[in-house]
SEDOTI-625346 format. One line per 2 residues: number of its first residue (from 1); their letters; for each residue z, x, y of C-alpha. Coordinates in nm, 4 decimals, padded with zeros to 6 digits, always signed. Example, Ala and Ser with C-alpha at 12.3 -4.5 7.8 and 13.67 -1.06 7.14 Angstrom:
residues 2
1> AS> +00.7800/+01.2300/-00.4500; +00.7140/+01.3670/-00.1060
end
This chain:
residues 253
1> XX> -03.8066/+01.2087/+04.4308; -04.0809/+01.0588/+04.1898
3> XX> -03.8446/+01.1988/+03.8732; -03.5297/+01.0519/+04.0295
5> XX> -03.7356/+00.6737/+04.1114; -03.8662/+00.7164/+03.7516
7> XX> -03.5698/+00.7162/+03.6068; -03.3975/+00.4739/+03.7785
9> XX> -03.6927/+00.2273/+03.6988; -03.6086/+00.3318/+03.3443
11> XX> -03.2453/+00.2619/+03.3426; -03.3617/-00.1042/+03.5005
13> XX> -03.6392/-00.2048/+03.2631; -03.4710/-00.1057/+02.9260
15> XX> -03.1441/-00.2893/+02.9353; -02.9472/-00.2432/+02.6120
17> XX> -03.0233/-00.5410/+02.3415; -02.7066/-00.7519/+02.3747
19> XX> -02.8033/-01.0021/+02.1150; -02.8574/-00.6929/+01.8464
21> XX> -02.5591/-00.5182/+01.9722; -02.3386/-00.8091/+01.9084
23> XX> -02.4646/-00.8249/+01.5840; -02.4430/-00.5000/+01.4487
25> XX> -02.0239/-00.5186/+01.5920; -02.0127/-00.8739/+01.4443
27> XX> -02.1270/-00.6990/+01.0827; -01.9055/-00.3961/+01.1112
29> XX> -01.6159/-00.5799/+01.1974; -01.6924/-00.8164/+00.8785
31> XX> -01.7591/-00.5177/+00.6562; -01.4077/-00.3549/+00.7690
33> XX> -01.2389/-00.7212/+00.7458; -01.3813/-00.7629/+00.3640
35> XX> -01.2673/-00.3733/+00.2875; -00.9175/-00.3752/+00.4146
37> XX> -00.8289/-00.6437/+00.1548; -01.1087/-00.5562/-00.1208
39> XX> -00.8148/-00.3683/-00.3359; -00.5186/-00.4404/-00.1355
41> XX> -00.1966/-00.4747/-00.3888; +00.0916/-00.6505/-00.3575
43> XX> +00.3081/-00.5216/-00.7128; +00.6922/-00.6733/-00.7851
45> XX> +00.8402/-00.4556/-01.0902; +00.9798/-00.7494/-01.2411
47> XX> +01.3066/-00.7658/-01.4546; +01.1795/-01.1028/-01.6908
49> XX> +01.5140/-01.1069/-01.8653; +01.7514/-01.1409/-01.5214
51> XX> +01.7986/-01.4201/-01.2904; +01.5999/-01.2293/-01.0270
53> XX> +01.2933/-01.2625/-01.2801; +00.9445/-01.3674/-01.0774
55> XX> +00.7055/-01.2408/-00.8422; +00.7549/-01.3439/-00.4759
57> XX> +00.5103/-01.5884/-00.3000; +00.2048/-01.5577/-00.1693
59> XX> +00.3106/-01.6259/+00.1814; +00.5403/-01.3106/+00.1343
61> XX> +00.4090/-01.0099/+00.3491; +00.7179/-00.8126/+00.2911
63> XX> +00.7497/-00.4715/+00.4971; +00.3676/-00.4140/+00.5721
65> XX> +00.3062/-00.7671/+00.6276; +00.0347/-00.8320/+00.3680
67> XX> +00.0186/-01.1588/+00.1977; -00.1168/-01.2579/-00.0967
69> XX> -00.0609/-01.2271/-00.4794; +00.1990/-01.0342/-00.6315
71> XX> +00.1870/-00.8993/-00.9293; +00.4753/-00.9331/-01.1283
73> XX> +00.4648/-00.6225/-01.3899; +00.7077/-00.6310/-01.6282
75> XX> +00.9546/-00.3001/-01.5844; +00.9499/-00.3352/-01.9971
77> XX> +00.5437/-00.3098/-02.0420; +00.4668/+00.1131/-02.0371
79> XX> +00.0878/+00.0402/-02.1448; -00.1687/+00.0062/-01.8261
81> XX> -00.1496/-00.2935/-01.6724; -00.4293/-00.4722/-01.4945
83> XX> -00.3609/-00.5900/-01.1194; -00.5196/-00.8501/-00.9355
85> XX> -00.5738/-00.8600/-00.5966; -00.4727/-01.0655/-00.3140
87> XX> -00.6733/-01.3554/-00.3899; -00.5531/-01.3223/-00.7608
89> XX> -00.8853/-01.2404/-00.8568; -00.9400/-00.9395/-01.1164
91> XX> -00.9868/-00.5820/-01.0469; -01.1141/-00.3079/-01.2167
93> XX> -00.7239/-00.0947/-01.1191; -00.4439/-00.0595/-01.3401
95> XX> -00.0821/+00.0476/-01.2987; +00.0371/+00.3089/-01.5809
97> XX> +00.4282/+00.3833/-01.5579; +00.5385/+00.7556/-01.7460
99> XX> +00.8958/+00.8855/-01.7317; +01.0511/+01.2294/-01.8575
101> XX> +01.4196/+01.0807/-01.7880; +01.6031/+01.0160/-02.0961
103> XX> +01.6643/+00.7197/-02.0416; +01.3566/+00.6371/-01.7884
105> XX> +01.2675/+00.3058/-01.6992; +01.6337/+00.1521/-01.6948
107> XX> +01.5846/-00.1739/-01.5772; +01.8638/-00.3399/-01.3734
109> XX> +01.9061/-00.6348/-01.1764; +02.2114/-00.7727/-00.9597
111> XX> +02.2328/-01.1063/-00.8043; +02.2641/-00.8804/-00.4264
113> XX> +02.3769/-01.2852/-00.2277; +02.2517/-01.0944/+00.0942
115> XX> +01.8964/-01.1503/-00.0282; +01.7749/-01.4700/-00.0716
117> XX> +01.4109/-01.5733/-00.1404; +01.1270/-01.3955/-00.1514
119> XX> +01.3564/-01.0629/-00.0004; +01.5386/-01.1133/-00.3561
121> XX> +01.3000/-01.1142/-00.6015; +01.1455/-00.8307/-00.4468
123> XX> +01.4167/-00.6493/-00.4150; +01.7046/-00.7641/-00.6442
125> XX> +01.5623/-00.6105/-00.9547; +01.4192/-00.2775/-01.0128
127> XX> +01.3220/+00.0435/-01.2463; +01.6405/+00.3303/-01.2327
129> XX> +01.4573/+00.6383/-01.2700; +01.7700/+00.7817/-01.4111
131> XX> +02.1366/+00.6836/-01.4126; +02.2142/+01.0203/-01.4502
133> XX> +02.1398/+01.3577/-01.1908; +01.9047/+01.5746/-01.3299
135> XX> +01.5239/+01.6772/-01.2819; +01.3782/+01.3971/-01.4056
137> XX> +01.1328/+01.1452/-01.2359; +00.8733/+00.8160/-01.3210
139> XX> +00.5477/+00.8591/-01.2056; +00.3246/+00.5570/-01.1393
141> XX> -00.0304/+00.6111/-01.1657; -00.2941/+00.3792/-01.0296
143> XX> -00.6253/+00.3956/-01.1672; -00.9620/+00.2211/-01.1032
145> XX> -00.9278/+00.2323/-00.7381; -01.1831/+00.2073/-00.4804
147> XX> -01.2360/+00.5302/-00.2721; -01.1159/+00.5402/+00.0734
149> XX> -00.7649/+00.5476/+00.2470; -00.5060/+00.3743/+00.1726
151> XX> -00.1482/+00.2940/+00.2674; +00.1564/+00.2971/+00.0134
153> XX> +00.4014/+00.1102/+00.0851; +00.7042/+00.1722/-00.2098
155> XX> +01.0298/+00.0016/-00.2242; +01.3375/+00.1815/-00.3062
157> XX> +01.6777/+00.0234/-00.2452; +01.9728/+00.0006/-00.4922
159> XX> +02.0278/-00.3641/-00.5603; +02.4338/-00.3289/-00.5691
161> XX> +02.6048/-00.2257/-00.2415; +02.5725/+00.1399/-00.1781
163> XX> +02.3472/+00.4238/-00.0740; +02.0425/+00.5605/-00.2425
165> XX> +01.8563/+00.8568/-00.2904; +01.5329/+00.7599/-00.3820
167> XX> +01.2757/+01.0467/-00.3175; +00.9289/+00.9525/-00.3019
169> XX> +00.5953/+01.1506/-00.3386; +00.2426/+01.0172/-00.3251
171> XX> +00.0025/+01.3069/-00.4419; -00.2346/+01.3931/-00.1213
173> XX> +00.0014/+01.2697/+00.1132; +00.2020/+01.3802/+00.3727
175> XX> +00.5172/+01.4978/+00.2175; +00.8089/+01.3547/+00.0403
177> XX> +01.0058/+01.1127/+00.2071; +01.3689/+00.9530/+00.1065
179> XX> +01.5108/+00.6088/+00.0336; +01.8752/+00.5852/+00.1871
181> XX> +01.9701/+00.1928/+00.1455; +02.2362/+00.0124/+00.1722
183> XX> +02.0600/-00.3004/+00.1012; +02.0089/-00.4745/+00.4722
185> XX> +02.0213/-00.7776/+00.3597; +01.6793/-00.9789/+00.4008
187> XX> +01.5042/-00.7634/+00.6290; +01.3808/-00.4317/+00.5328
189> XX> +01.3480/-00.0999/+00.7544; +01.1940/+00.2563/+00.7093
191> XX> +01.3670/+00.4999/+00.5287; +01.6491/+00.1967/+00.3823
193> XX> +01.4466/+00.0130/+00.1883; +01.0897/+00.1773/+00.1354
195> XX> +00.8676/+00.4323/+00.2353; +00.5418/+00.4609/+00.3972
197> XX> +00.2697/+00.7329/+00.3113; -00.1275/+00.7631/+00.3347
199> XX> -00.3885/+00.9160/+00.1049; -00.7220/+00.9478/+00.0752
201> XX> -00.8822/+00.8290/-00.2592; -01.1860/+00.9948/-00.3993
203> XX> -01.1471/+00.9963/-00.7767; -01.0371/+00.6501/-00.8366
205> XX> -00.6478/+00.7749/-00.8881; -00.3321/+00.7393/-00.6848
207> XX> -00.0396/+00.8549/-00.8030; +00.3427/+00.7763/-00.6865
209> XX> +00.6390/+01.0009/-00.8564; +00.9738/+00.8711/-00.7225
211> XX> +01.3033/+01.1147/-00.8347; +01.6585/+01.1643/-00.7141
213> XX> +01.7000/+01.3737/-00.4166; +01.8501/+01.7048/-00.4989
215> XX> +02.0120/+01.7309/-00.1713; +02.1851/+01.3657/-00.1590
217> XX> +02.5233/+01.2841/-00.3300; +02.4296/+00.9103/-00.4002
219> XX> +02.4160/+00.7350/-00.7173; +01.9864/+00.7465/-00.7989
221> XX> +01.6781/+00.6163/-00.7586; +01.5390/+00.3075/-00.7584
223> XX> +01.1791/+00.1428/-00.7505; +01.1795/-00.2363/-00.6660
225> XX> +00.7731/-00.2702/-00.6424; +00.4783/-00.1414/-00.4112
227> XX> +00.1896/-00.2404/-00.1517; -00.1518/-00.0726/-00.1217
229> XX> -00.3240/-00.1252/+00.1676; -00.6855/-00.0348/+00.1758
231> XX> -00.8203/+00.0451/+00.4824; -01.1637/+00.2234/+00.4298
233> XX> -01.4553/-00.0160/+00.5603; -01.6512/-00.1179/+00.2807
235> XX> -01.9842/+00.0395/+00.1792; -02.2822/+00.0005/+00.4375
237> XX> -02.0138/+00.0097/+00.7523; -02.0507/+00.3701/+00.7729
239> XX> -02.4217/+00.3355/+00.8333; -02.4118/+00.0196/+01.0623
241> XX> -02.1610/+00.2271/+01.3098; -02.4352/+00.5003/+01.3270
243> XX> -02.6839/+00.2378/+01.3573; -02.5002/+00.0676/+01.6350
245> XX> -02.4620/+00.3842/+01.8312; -02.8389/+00.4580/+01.8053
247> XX> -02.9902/+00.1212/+01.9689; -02.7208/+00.1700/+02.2085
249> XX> -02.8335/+00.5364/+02.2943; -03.1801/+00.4408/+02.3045
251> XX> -03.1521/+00.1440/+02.5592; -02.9544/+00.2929/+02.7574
253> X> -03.2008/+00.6400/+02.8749
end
């Protein structure tokens, strides 16, 4: 009986530190908040010579909803090319773009009236990865990342009327996924006009290859621009969770 009173009187007299506790989730939540957008990309390939040349606006969220800067990297430029972040501040990541199609990087554009906007400068122009079938592929490599996960967001829609077969793979992720169009029309939806995956990133890299699928009939591949979402808390959050959960623990015997 003495044990059980003791404890009880325990439980009572060492009430968990709300004033701490709110702190500690106050500065977690913060430190996720500042991570999730710390190298976050918004990138437009961008065909400078077409009507459809520009980035859209910052108020643009496109399919993952993420506003901000876009980049707007010239489908002509195959040297690394910095990106800056939402807040069109500098970064230390780059965007390299290789090809082993003959005639990789074929840049098109097509005045597609169903877009208007933002929807059509996003998605109006684009790289072909190869206007004809064949094993070939461009590979976009992103370098100078933060570690942690992130979420890749590509765009793949033929411009002109029609059906696509845009295959996309993002090393470390779950699989391949396809691209089927037709163009919607100033909206966008899974597997029409982009694809989702999520990798974790450890070395810095992140790497998208986009081909033709072998198994589809349509007339190519297409890459209109990407979002990377980072979602990793940033450095220090880790610790503060563990922290959080120990004053809690404590208070609470």
């Amino acid at each position: 009986m003495s044990n059980q009173s003791h404890s009880i009187v325990s439980r009572t007299s060492n009430p968990p530190n709300r004033a701490l506790v709110g702190l500690l989730a106050g500065g977690i939540v913060a430190a996720i908040g500042a991570s999730a957008s710390a190298q976050s990309f918004n990138i437009d390939l961008d065909v400078v010579a077409s009507s459809m040349a520009g980035a859209p606006s910052s108020a643009f969220g496109a399919a993952a909803g993420q506003t901000g800067f876009w980049n707007a990297v010239d489908t002509y430029w195959t040297n690394p090319v910095a990106l800056n972040g939402l807040s069109n501040n500098a970064t230390s990541a780059t965007l390299l773009m290789t090809t082993n199609a003959p005639n990789g990087f074929a840049h098109w554009s097509y005045n597609n009236t169903s877009n208007t906007g933002d929807y059509a400068k996003l998605l109006n122009d684009c790289h072909i990865v190869n206007n004809n079938p064949g094993p070939w592929s461009n590979t976009y490599t992103f370098s100078g990342l933060q570690s942690g996960i992130y979420q890749v967001y590509t765009y793949g829609v033929r411009p002109l009327t029609g059906l696509s077969a845009t295959r996309v793979t993002v090393t470390g992720g779950s699989g391949p996924a396809t691209i089927m169009g037709p163009m919607p029309g100033n909206s966008f939806a899974l597997g029409i006009t982009h694809a989702i995956d999520t990798v974790t990133v450890s070395n810095g890299t992140l790497v998208v290859t986009v081909d033709r699928d072998p198994l589809l009939m349509p007339d190519g591949a297409y890459v209109n621009g990407f979002q990377l979402i980072h979602h990793v808390p940033a450095p220090g959050s880790a610790a503060l969770l563990a922290l959080a959960g120990v004053v809690i623990s404590r208070r609470r015997r």
